[in-house]
C-alpha positions in Angstrom: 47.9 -1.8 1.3 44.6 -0.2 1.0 41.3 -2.2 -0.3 40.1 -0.5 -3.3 36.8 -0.7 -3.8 35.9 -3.4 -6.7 35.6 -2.1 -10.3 32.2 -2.2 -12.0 32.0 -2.8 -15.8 29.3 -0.4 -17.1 28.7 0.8 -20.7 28.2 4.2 -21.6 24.2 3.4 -22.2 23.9 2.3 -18.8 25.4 5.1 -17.4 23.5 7.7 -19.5 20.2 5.6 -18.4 20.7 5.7 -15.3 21.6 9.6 -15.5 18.2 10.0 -17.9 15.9 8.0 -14.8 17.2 10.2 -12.3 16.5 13.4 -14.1 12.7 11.3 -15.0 12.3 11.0 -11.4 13.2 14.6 -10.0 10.7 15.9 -12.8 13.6 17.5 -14.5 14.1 15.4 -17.9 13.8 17.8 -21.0 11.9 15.9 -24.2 14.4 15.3 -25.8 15.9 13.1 -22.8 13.2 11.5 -22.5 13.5 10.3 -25.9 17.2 9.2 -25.5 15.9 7.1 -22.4 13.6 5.1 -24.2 15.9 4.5 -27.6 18.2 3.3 -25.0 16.0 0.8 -23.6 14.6 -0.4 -26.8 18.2 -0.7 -27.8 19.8 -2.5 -25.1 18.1 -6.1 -24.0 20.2 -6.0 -20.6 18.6 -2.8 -19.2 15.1 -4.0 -20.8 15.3 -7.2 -18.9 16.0 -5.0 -15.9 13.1 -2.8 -16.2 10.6 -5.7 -17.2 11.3 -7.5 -14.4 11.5 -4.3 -12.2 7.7 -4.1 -13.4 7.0 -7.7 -12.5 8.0 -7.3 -9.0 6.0 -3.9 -8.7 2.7 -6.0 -10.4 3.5 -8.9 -7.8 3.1 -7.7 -4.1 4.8 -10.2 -2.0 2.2 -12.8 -0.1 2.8 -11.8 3.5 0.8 -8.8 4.8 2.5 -5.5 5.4 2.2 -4.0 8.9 -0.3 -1.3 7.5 -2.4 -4.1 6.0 -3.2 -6.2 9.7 -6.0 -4.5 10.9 -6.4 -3.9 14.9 -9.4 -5.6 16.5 -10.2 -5.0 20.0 -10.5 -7.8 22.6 -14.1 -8.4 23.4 -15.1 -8.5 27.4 -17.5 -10.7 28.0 -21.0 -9.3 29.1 -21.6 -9.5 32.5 -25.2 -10.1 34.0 -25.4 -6.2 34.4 -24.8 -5.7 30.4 -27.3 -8.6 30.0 -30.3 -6.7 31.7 -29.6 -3.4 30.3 -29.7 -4.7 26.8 -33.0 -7.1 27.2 -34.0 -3.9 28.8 -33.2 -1.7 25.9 -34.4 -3.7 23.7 -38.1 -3.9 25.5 -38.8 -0.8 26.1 -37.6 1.3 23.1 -37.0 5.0 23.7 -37.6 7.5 21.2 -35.8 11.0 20.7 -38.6 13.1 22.4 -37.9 10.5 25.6 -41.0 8.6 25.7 -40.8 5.4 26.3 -42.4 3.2 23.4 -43.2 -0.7 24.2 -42.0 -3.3 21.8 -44.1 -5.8 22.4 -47.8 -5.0 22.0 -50.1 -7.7 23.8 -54.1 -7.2 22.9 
């Protein structure tokens, strides 16, 4: 005996909406369509519900943090002595873009 699949109750509004959001979506939905689509969801409080609360969810993003939204810091290594003398270095004797070497600290 084969399983048939179960039967689903629909109304012809829900069916014509859901034919109406399809054409809305594809960019294909004629004025007049348009029209139809939105007498039938100020007609019918079941399919308004629906959409409200579609909203609501889009409004709401869920708490947790998408994979798109964890940003990718880089391990720091610590300095070693080397990196430490280079930067005092640096940092003494600053050099300008034609090469010279400018002091940072001026002692009278």
């Amino acid at each position: 005996m084969k399983h048939q699949k179960q039967l689903e109750r629909r109304t012809f509004s829900q069916d014509r909406f859901d034919i109406l959001i399809k054409r809305q979506k594809s960019g294909k939905a004629t004025f007049n369509e348009l029209t139809e689509l939105d007498e039938i969801v100020n007609r019918d409080p079941a399919i308004r519900e629906s959409i409200l609360e579609e909203m609501q969810a889009m409004d709401n993003p869920p708490d947790t943090p998408m994979q798109q939204d964890i940003l990718y810091t880089p391990p720091v290594k610590p300095q070693t002595i080397l990196d430490k003398i280079k930067s005092f270095l640096s940092r003494l004797l600053m050099i300008t873009s034609t090469g010279e070497l400018i002091p940072a600290y001026v002692v009278k």
